[in-house]
N, C-alpha and C positions, 0 to 999 in steps of 0.2 A: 685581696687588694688592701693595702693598706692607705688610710687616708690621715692627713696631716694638717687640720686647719691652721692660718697662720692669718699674723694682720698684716706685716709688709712683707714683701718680697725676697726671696735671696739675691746678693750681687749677680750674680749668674745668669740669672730667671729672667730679669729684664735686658740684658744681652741677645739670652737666647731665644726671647721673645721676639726681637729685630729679626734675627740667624732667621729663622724659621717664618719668619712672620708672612706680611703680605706688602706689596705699594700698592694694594688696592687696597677693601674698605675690609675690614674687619670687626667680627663681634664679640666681645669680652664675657661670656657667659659667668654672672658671680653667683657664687652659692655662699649665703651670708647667716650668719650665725652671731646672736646679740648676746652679749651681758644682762643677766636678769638687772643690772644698777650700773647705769653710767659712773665710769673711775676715770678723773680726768688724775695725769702726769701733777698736773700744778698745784693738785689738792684744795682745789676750790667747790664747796659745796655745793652741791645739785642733787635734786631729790628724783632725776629723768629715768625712765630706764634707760637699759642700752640700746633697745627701738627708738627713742626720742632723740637720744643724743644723735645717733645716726643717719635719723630725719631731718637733722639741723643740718651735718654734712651733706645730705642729699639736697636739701635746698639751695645750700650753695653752689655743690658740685655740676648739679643738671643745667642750669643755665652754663655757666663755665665750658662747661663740654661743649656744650652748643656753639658759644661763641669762638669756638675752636675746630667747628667742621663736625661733629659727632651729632648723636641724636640719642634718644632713649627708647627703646622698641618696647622693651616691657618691663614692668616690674609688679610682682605678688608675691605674698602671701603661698609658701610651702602649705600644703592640705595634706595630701595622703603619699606612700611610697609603692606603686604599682608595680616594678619589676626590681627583683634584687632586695639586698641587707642592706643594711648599716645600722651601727651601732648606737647611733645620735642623728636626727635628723637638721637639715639644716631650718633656720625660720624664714630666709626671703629666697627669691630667684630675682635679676638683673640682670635684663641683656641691654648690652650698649653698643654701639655701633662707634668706629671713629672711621677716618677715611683711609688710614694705615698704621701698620705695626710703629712704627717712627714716631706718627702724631699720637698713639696712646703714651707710651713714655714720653713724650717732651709736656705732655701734659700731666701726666702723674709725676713731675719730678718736678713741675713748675713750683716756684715759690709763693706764688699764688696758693695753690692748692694744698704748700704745707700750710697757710693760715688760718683753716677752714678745717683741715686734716684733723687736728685736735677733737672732732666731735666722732670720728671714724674711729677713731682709735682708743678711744672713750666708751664707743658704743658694742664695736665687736670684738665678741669672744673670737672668735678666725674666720676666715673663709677660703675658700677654693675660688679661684681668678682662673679661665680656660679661654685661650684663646682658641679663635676658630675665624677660618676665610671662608667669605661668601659662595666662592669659585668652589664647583668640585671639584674632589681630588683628583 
């Protein structure tokens, strides 16, 4: 299996995310990967890591979410890898819940969210974004 961390999305992915999605509640499982040094676009000094930076967006993003119908179920701290390889390990885990495939992109594409986004992108090296419905299959 090949794995491919990324920080945004391909055009496609958020399409296919709708396609495939759910009108019911779904949860974004992220597997998150930091910059040992926050690199912001605008070249403005910051001595953060890419944890801090990404904690600035998370501060923002968590409420956001909320006032948009979502929730935050968990978030830690990667520890150990119990079944299987990989090459590189990820450093967080993030499940987030929203109430549908629909409502996580109009929120991840809000202009709100690119204001804020700056610290996200700053902060991760890439990650894996998985969606998953509540419903079994």
């Amino acid at each position: 299996m090949k794995v491919d961390n990324a920080v945004y999305p391909k055009g496609e992915q958020l399409g296919e995310a709708i396609a495939k999605g759910s009108n019911g509640p779904i949860v974004m499982v992220n597997l998150l990967k930091f910059k040992d040094k926050a690199a912001y676009k605008d070249g403005r000094a910051d001595d953060a890591s890419g944890r801090e930076a990404y904690d600035r967006y998370g501060a923002e993003m968590l409420p956001f979410v909320k006032a948009h119908g979502g929730r935050v179920i968990f978030v830690g701290p990667v520890k150990s890898l119990v079944i299987g390889n990989v090459e590189e390990m990820w450093d967080a885990v993030a499940l987030v819940e929203y109430p549908s495939s629909e409502a996580f992109v109009k929120i991840a594409m809000s202009p709100d969210v690119a204001k804020f986004g700056v610290h996200r992108e700053a902060g991760l090296a890439g990650q894996l974004l998985i969606q998953c419905t509540l419903a079994a299959p």
